[in-house]
C-alpha positions in Angstrom: -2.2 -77.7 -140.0 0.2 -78.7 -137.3 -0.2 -75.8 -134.0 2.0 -73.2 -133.2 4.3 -74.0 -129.6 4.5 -71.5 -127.4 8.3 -70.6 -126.7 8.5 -68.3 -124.5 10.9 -68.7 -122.1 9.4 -69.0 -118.2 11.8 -66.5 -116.7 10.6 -64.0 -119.4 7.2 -64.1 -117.6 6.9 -61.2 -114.6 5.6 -63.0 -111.5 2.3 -62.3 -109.9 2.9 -58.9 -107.3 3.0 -59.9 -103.6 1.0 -58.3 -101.0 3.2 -57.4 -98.5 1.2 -57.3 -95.2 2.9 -56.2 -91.9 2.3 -58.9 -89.0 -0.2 -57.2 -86.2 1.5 -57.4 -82.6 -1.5 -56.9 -80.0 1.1 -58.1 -77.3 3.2 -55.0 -77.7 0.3 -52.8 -77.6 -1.1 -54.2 -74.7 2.0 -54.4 -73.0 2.9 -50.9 -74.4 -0.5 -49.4 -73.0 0.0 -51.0 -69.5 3.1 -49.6 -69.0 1.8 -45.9 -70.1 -1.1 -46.6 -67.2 1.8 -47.0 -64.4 3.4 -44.6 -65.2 0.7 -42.2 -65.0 -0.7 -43.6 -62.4 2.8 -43.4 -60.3 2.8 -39.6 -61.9 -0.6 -38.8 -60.2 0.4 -40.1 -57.2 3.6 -37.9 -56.7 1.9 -35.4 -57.9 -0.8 -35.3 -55.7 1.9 -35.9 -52.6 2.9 -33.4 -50.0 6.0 -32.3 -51.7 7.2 -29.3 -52.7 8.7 -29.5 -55.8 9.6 -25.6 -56.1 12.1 -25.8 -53.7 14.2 -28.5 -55.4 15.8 -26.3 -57.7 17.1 -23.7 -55.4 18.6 -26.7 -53.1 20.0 -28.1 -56.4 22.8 -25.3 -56.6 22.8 -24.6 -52.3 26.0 -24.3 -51.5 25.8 -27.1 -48.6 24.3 -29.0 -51.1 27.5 -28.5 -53.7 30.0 -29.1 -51.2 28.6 -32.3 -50.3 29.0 -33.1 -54.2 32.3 -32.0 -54.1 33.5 -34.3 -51.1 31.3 -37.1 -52.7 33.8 -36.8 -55.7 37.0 -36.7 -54.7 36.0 -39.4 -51.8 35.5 -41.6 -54.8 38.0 -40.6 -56.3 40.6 -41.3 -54.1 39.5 -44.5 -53.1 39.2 -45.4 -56.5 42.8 -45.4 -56.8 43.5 -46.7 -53.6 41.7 -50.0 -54.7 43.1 -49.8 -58.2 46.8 -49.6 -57.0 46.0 -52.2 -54.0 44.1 -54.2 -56.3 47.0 -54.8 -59.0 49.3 -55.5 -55.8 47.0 -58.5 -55.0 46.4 -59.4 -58.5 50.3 -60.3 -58.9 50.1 -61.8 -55.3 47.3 -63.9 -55.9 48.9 -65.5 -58.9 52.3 -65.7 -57.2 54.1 -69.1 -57.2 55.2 -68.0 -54.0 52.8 -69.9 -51.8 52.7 -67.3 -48.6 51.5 -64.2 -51.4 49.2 -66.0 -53.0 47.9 -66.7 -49.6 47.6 -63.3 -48.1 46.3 -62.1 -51.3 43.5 -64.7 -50.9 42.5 -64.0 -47.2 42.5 -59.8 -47.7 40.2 -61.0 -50.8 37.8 -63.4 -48.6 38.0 -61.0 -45.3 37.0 -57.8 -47.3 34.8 -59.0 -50.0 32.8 -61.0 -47.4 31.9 -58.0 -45.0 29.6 -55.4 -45.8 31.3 -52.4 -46.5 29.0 -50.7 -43.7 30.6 -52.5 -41.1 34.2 -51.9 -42.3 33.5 -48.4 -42.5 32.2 -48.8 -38.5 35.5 -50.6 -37.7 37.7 -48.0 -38.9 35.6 -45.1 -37.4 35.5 -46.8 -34.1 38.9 -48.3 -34.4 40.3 -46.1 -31.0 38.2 -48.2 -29.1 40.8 -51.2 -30.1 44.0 -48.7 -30.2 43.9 -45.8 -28.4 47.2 -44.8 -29.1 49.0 -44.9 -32.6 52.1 -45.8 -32.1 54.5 -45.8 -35.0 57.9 -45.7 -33.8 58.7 -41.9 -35.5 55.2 -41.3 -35.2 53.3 -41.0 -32.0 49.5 -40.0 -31.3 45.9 -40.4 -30.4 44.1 -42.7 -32.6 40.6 -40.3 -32.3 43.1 -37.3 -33.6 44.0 -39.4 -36.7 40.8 -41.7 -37.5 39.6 -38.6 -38.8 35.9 -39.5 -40.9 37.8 -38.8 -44.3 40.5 -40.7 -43.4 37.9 -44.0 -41.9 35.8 -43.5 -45.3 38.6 -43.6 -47.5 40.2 -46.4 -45.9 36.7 -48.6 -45.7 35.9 -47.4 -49.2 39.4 -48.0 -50.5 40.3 -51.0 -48.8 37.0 -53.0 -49.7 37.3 -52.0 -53.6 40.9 -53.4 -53.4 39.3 -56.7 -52.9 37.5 -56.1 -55.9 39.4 -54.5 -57.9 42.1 -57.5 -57.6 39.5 -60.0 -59.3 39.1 -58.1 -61.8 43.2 -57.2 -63.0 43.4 -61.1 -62.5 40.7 -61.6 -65.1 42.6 -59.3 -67.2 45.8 -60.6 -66.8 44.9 -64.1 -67.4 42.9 -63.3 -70.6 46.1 -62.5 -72.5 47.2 -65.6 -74.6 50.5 -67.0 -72.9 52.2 -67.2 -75.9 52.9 -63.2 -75.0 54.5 -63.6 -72.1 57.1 -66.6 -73.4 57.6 -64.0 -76.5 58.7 -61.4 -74.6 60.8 -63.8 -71.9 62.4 -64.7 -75.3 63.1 -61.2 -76.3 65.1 -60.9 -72.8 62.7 -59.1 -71.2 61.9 -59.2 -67.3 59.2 -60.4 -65.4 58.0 -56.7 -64.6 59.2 -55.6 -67.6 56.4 -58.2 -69.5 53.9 -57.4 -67.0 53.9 -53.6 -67.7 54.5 -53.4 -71.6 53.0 -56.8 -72.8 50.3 -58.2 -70.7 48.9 -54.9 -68.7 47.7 -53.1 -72.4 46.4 -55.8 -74.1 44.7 -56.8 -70.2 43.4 -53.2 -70.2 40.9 -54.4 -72.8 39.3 -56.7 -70.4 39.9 -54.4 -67.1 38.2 -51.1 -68.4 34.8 -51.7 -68.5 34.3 -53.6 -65.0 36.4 -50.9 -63.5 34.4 -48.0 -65.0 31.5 -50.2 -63.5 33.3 -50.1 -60.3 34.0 -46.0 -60.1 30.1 -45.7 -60.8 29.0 -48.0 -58.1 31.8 -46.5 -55.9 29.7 -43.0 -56.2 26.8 -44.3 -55.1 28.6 -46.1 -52.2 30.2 -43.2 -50.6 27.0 -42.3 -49.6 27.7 -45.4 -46.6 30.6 -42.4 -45.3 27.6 -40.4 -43.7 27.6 -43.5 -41.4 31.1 -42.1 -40.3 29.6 -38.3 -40.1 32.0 -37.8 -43.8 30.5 -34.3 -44.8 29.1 -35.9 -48.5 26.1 -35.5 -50.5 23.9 -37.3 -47.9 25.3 -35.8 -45.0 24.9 -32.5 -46.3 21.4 -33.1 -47.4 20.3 -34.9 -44.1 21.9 -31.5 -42.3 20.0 -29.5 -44.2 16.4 -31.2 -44.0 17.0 -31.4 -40.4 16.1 -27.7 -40.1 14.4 -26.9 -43.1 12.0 -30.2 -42.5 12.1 -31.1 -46.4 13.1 -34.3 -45.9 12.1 -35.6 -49.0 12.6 -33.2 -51.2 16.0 -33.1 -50.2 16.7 -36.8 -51.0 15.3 -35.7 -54.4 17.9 -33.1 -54.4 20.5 -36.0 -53.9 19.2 -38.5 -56.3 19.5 -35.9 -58.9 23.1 -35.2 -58.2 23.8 -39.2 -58.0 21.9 -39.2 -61.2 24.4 -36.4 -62.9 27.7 -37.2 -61.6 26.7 -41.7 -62.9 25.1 -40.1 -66.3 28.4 -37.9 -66.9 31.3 -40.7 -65.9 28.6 -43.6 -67.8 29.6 -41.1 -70.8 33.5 -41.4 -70.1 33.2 -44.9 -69.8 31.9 -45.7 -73.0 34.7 -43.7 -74.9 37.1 -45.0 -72.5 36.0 -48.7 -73.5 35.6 -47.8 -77.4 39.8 -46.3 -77.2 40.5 -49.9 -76.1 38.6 -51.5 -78.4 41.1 -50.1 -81.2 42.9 -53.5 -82.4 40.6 -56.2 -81.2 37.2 -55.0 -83.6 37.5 -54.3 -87.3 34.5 -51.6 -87.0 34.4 -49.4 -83.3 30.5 -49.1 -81.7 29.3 -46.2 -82.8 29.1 -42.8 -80.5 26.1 -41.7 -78.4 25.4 -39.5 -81.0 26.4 -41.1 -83.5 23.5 -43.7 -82.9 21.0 -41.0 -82.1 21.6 -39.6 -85.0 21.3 -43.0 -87.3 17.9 -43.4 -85.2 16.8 -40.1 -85.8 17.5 -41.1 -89.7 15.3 -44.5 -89.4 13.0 -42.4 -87.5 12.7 -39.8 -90.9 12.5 -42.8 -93.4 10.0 -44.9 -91.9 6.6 -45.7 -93.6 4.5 -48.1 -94.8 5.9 -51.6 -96.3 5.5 -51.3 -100.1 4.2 -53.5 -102.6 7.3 -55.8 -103.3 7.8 -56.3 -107.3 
C-alpha cells in the first residue's frame, strides 16, 4: 500500500506569531533624567534668590514699561523697512554691469556689515562732533538739534540691516532660473518691468524666511538704541530700576516682553513663509495647530506594540 502525499500547499500554512518586543533605550532615560535634575536644580536656585517675583507682574503692564514696548516696535519697524528698501537698492547695484554700482554697492556692504552695529550707532549719536553744522543748501541747522536719538537709532539700525538685507534679495534674485528673465525680454518687457513682475515673486520664495529672521533679530537689537539714550524697552526698564532698585526683576520684565513681541512675529512668519510656499510644494506644512492637534491625536492612540499576525 503505496502512502498518501501530503499536498498542501506551503502558503496555505499560517506562519508562527512574532513576538514583537520594543527596543529598551537606557540612553534616553539617562539623558532624559539628567536634564530633569538641571532643571530643577537651576529652579531651586532662582527660587531661593533675592528676587521678588511679585512685583513682576505689575511692572509687566507699568506704563513706562509699555511705552518702552511701544518705541521698541515701531523702532524696528521702521528700520526694517529702511534696510529692506536700501537693501533691494544695493541688490540691483551689486549685480550691475555697471562697474562703479556694483562697486559702491560692495563697499556700503563690507563698511557696514564689518562694524558692530554698537559703534555705528555711537557714530551717528556723536556725529556733531564731526559736523556741527548741517548744512543742506535749503536746509540749514545744528547737527545736535537734528541727530535726535530716534533719528541716530533708526539710521544705525537701518543702515546696518541694509547691508544685510542686500545679501539676502541677491540670493533671491539669483535663485530664479534665467530662463525667466530671457522669457519675459522676449515678451517685450523691460528690465524693471521683469524685475518687479517675474523675478521679485517667484525671489520672494527665497527672501521671506531670512527676512522674517531679520525683523526678529532686529527686535532684540534695538535694545543697542539705549546706548543712544532711545527711550525703548531697556531704557525704560533701566529708568525705572534706577529708583525702584529691582534691577533684576526688571530685566525679567524685559525678557518677557522680548519673549512676546519674537513668539507673536515667529507666528506671522511661519504663515507668511507657508503663503509663498503655494506653487513650489504639492502639500503646504501644516499650521501650529494643525500639528498640535495631530500630536495630541498620536498622543490619544498610543500604547503598547501588539502581537503582529
Amino acid at each position: 500500500m503505496t502512502p498518501t502525499l501530503d499536498k498542501t500547499p506551503a502558503s496555505s500554512i499560517p506562519p508562527e506569531q512574532i513576538k514583537a518586543v520594543p527596543v529598551r533605550h537606557y540612553g534616553r532615560w539617562v539623558a532624559g533624567v539628567a536634564v530633569v535634575a538641571v532643571l530643577v536644580l537651576i529652579g531651586l536656585a532662582f527660587s531661593n534668590a533675592n528676587i521678588n517675583y511679585g512685583v513682576i507682574p505689575d511692572y509687566l503692564t507699568d506704563g513706562t514699561i509699555l511705552s518702552g514696548v511701544w518705541h521698541t516696535l515701531y523702532i524696528s519697524v521702521l528700520a526694517m523697512l529702511l534696510g529692506l528698501v536700501l537693501g533691494i537698492t544695493l541688490a540691483v547695484m551689486r549685480m550691475s554691469s555697471n562697474p562703479v554700482t556694483s562697486t559702491v554697492a560692495w563697499l556700503y556692504i563690507w563698511l557696514f556689515r564689518g562694524t558692530p552695529v554698537l559703534v555705528q550707532l555711537l557714530i551717528w549719536y556723536n556725529i556733531a562732533l564731526v559736523f556741527p553744522i548741517l548744512n543742506l543748501g535749503f536746509y540749514k541747522d545744528e547737527m545736535n538739534q537734528v541727530m535726535t536719538p530716534f533719528l541716530a537709532a533708526l539710521l544705525g539700525l537701518g543702515l546696518n540691516e541694509a547691508a544685510y538685507m542686500s545679501e539676502i534679495v541677491r540670493a533671491g534674485i539669483q535663485s530664479v532660473d534665467e530662463g525667466q528673465t530671457e522669457a519675459s525680454n522676449a515678451l517685450g518687457m523691460t528690465r524693471g518691468q521683469t524685475l518687479r513682475r517675474v523675478v521679485l515673486p517667484q525671489a520672494m520664495r527665497v527672501i521671506v524666511p531670512p527676512t522674517g529672521n531679520e525683523f526678529i533679530n532686529m527686535l532684540k537689537t534695538s535694545s543697542l538704541a539705549y546706548a543712544v539714550q532711545f527711550n525703548e524697552l531697556i531704557k525704560r526698564s533701566t529708568d525705572i530700576s534706577s529708583t525702584s532698585l529691582a534691577v533684576v526683576e526688571l530685566y525679567f520684565v524685559a525678557s518677557i516682553w522680548y519673549l512676546i513681541l519674537t513668539s507673536v512675529f515667529s507666528v506671522g512668519q511661519y504663515y507668511l513663509e507657508r503663503r509663498y510656499a503655494r506653487g513650489s510644494t504639492r502639500n503646504l506644512p501644516p499650521t501650529p495647530f494643525q500639528r498640535l492637534k495631530k500630536n495630541l491625536r498620536l498622543f490619544g492612540s498610543f500604547r503598547r506594540p501588539e502581537v503582529a499576525r
